[in-house]
N, C-alpha and C positions, 0 to 999 in steps of 0.2 A: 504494500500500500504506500505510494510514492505519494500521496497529497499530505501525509502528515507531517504536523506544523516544526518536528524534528527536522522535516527534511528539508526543509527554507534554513534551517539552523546550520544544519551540515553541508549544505549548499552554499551558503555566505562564507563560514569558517574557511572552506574549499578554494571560495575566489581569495578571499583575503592571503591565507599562505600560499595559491599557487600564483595569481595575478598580480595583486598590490606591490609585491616586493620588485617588479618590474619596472614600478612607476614612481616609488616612493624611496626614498634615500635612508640607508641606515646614518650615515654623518657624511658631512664635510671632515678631508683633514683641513693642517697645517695651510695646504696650499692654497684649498678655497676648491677642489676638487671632490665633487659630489663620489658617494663608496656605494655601492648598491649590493644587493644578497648574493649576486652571482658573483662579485668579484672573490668573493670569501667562499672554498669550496663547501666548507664542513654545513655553515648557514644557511646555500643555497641546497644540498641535499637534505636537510634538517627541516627546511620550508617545503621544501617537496614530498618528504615523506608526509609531513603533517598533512599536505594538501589531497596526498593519495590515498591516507588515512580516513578523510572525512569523503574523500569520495565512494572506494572501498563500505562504511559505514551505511551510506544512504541505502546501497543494492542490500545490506545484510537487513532488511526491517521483518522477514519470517523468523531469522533468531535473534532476538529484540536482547537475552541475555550477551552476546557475542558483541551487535552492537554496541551495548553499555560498554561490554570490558573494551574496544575500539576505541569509544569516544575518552574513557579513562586514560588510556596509554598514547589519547593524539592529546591530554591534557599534558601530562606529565613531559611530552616532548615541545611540548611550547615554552613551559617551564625550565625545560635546560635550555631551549632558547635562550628565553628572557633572562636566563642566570649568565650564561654568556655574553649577553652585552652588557648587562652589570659590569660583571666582570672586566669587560675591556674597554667601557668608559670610566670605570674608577682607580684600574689596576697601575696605570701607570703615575708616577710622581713630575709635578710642574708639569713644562706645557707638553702637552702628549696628540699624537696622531691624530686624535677625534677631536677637533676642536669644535664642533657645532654638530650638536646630537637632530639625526630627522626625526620624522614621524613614521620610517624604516622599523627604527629601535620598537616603538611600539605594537606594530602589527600583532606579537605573540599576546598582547593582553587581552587589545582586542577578542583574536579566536580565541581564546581561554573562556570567554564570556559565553561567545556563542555557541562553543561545545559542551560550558556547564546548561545555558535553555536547553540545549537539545539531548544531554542526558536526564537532565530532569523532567523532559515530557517522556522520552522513552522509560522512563520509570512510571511515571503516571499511567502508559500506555500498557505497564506489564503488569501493575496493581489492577487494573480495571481488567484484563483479561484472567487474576487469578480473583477477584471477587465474584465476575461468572462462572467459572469453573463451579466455585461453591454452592451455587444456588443448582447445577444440577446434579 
């Protein structure tokens, strides 16, 4: 069942880690030259898995427990994301590489968001399938 409201979830989450990073800059360095996800291998695989992850996700909606454990583990890899640019806008001492942080760096919060709606209706959507079980 592709019309549920997960799958607008996991469909956004999808463009944002496989599109955005395209268009949107992780930082300026030093020089004033914009850094994008692809220039960085490990970020630009890391954004793609995330993005094949939520794709992946959308086609599993007959095992609604599968997707959940999916949407968890495309959560968890936004999060080493996100810890990774931490990490490499804070790690260096005085004036360092990243002089002007994009709106790049953020992308992983973003999908974070929309992979936690979209586990949260697949959880709604597993509760309302085991309360009819009950009833027959």
């Amino acid at each position: 069942m592709l019309q549920r409201i997960q799958t607008v979830y996991l469909l956004i989450a999808a463009i944002i880690s496989g599109g955005l990073i395209f268009v949107f800059s992780l930082w300026e360095n030093s020089e004033g030259v914009a850094m994008y996800a692809q220039d960085y291998l490990m970020v630009f695989v890391a954004f793609l898995a995330s993005a094949l992850l939520s794709l992946l996700s959308i086609f599993m909606f007959k095992n609604r427990k599968l997707q959940f454990v999916l949407g968890r583990l495309n959560i968890l890899l936004n999060f080493f994301l996100l810890g990774v640019f931490v990490y490499w806008s804070l790690s260096l001492p005085g004036e360092m590489d990243i002089s002007e942080k994009g709106i790049g760096m953020f992308l992983p919060i973003i999908s974070i968001v929309f992979l936690v709606l979209a586990n949260k209706a697949i959880k709604k959507d597993e509760d309302l399938v085991k309360s009819v079980d009950r009833l027959r």
